[in-house]
VOPAGU-2260 file (C-alpha; in pm, 1 decimal, decimal comma):
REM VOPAGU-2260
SITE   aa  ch    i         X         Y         Z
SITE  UNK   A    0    -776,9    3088,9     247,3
SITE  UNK   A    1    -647,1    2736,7     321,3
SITE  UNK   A    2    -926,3    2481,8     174,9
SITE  UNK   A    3    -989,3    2158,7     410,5
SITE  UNK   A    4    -793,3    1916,8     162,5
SITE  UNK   A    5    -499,4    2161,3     169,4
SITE  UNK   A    6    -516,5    2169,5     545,2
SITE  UNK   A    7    -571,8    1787,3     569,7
SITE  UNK   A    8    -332,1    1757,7     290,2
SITE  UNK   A    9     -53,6    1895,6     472,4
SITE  UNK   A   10    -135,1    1698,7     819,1
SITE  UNK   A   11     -75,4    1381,5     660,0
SITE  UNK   A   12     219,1    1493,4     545,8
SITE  UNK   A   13     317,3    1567,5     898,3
SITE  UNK   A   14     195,9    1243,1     997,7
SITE  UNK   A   15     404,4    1077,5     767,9
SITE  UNK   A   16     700,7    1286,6     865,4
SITE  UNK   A   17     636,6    1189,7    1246,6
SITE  UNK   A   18     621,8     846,5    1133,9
SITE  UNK   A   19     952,2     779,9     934,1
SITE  UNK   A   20    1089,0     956,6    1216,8
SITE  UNK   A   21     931,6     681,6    1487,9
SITE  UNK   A   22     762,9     961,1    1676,4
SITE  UNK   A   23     427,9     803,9    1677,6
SITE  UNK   A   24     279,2    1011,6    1963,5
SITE  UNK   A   25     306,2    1366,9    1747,5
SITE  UNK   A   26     200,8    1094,6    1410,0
SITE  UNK   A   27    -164,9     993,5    1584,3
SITE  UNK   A   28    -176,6    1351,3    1702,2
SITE  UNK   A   29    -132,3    1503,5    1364,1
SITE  UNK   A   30    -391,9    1215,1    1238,8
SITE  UNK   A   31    -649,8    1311,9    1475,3
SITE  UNK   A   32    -636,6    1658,2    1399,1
SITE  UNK   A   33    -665,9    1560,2    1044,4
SITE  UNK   A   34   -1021,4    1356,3    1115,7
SITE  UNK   A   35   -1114,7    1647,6    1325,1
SITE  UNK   A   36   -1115,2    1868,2    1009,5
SITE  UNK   A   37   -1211,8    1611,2     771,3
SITE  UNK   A   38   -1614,1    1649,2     627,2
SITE  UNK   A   39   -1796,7    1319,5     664,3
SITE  UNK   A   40   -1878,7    1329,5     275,3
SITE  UNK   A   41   -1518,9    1336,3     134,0
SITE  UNK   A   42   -1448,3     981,5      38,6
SITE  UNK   A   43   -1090,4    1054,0     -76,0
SITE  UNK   A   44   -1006,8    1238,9     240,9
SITE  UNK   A   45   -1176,9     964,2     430,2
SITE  UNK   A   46    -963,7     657,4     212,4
SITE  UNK   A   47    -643,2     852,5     293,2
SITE  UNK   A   48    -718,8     889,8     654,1
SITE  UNK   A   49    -818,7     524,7     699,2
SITE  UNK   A   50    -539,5     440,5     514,3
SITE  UNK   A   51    -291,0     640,0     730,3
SITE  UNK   A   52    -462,2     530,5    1051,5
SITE  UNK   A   53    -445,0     141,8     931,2
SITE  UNK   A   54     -80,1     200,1     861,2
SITE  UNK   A   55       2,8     348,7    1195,8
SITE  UNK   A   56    -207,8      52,2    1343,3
SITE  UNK   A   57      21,1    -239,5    1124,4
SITE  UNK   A   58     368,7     -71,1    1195,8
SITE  UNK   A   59     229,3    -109,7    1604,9
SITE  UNK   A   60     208,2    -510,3    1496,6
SITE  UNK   A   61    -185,1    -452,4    1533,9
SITE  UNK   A   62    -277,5    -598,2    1200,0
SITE  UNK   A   63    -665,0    -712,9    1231,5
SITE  UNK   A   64    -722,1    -324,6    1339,6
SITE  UNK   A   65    -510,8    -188,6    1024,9
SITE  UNK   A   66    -650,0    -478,6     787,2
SITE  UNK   A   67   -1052,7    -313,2     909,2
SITE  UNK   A   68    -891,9      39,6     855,4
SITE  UNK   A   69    -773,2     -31,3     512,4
SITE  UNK   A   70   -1099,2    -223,7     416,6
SITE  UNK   A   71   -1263,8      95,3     476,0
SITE  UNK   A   72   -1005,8     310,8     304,5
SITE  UNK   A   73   -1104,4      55,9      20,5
SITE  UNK   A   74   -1460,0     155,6      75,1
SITE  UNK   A   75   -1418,7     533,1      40,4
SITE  UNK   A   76   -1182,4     490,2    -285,3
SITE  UNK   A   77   -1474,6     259,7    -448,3
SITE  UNK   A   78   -1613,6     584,4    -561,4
SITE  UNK   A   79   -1335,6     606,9    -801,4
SITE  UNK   A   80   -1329,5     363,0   -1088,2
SITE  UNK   A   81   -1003,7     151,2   -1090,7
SITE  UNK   A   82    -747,4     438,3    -935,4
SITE  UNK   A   83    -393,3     446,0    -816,1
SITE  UNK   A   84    -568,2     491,5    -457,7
SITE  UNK   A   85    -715,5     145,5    -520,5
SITE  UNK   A   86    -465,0     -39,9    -595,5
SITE  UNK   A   87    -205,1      74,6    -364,9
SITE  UNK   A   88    -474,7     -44,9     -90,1
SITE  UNK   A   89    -529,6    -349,8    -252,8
SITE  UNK   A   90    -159,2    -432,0    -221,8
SITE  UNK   A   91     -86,5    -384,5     164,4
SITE  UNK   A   92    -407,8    -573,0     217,6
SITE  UNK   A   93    -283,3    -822,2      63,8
SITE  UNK   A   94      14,2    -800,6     230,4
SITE  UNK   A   95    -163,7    -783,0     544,1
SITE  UNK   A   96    -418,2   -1074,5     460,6
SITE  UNK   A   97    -123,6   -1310,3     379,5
SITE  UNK   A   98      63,5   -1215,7     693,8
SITE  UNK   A   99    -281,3   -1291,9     891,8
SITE  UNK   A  100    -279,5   -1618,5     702,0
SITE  UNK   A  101    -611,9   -1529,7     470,6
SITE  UNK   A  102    -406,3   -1653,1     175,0
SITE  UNK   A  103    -742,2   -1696,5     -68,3
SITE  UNK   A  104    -834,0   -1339,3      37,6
SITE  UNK   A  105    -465,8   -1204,6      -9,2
SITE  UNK   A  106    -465,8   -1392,1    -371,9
SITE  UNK   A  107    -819,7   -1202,1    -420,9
SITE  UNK   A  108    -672,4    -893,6    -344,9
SITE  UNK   A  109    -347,3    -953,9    -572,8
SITE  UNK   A  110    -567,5   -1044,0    -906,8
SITE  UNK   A  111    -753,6    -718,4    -850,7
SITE  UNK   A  112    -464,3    -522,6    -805,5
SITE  UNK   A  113    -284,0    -676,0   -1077,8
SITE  UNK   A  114    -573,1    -600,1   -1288,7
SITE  UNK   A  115    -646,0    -227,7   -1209,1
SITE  UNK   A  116    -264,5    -177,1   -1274,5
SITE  UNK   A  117    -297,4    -325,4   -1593,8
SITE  UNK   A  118    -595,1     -74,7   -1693,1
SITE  UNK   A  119    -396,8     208,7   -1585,6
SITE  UNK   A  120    -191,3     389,5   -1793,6
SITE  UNK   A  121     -27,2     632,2   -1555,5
SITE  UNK   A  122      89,8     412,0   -1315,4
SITE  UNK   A  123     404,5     491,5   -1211,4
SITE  UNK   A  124     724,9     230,8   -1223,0
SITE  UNK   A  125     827,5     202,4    -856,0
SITE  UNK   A  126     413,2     162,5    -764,9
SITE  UNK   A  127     431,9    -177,9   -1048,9
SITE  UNK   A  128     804,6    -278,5    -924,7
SITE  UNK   A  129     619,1    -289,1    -551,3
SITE  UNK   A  130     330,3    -434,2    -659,9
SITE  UNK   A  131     548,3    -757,1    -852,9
SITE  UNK   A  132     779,5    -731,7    -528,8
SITE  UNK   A  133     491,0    -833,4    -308,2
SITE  UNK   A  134     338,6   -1117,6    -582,3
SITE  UNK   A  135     618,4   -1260,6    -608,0
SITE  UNK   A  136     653,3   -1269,3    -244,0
SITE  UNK   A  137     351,1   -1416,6    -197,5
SITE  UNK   A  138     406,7   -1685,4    -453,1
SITE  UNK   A  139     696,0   -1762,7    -321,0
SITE  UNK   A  140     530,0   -1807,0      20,2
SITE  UNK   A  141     206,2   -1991,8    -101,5
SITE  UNK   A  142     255,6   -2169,4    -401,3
SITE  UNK   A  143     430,8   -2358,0    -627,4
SITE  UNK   A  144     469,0   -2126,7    -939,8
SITE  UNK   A  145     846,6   -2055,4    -982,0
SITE  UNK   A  146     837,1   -1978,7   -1326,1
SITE  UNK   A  147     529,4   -1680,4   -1283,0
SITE  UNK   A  148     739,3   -1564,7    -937,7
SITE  UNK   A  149    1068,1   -1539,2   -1055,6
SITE  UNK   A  150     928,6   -1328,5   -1378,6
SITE  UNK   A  151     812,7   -1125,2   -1142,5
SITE  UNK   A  152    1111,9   -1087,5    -922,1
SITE  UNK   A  153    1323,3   -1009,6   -1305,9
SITE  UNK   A  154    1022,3    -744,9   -1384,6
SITE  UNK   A  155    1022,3    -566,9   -1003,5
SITE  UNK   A  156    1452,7    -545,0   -1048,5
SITE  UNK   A  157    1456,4    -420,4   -1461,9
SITE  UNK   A  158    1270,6    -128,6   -1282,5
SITE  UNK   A  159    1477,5     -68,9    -924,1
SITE  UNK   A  160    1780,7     -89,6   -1123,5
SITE  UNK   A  161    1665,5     143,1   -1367,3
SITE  UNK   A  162    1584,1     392,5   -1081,8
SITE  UNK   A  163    1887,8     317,4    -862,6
SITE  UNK   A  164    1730,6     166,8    -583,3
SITE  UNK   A  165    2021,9     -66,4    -437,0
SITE  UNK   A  166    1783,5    -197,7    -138,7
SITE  UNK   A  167    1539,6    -359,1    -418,0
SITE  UNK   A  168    1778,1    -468,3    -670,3
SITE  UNK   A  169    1985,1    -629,3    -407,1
SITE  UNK   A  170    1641,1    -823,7    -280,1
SITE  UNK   A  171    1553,3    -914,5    -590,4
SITE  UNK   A  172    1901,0   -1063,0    -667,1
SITE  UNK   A  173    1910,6   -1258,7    -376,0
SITE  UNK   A  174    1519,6   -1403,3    -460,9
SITE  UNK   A  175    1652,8   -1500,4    -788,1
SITE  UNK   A  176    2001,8   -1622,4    -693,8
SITE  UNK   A  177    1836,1   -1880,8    -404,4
């Protein structure tokens, strides 16, 4: 027997198939299947779902629904004390605040991402190479602090170098080559 998290589990995965494949219709059909099976008590279910559902929302260009969406995602992952699942949301709304031009909200959401990373031991290279990709992007964007940027920009490429990942080296080069 298949338990609910399994099932969910693997139509999220389809959803995120569908997605990277630009077949949105069969994505928000997988999703709503997934909601369809999900309890109304699971909060991690329910922070993954939002989550999903906000990030089908912001690659449409619809970012006030997908900024609500992640907000509760947020919500539901509260229930775990500074987690991966936290942080990651933390990080695309900032992304998404800053875009919206909420840049005291965006910095909010930067400091507490910066500081659940920092309390968490297993967090993996590419998540903190991300996370200083998009802080230094926003510093770059907002403020004047080239020194704290472009340490961020050398931190995020020590670690896509040291996984191979040309796309992010090469971005980071060209931030700290301008």
């Amino acid at each position: 027997m298949v338990s609910i998290e399994e099932q969910v589990g693997k139509l999220l995965e389809q959803v995120r198939f569908f997605r990277r494949s630009n077949e949105y219709t069969e994505a928000w059909m997988r999703l709503r299947e997934a909601y369809d099976l999900c309890p109304s008590d699971s909060d991690d279910l329910l922070g993954r779902l939002h989550a999903m559902e906000g990030q089908l929302y912001r690659d449409d260009g619809q970012l006030q629904k997908a900024t609500i969406l992640y907000q509760k995602a947020l919500t539901h992952f509260q229930s775990e004390k500074r987690s991966l699942k936290q942080a990651h949301t933390l990080r695309h709304l900032a992304e998404m605040e800053d875009e919206l031009g909420h840049v005291d909200i965006a910095q909010n959401y930067l400091e507490q991402c910066q500081s659940i990373y920092a309390g968490l031991p297993q967090t993996s290279p590419m998540d903190l190479a991300n996370f200083y990709r998009v802080y230094a992007l926003f510093l770059e964007k907002n403020q004047a602090t080239e020194p704290k940027a472009h340490a961020l920009w050398v931190q995020a490429r020590d670690i896509y170098s040291e996984y191979g990942i040309e796309e992010g080296v090469k971005e980071c080069d060209d931030h700290l080559n301008s």
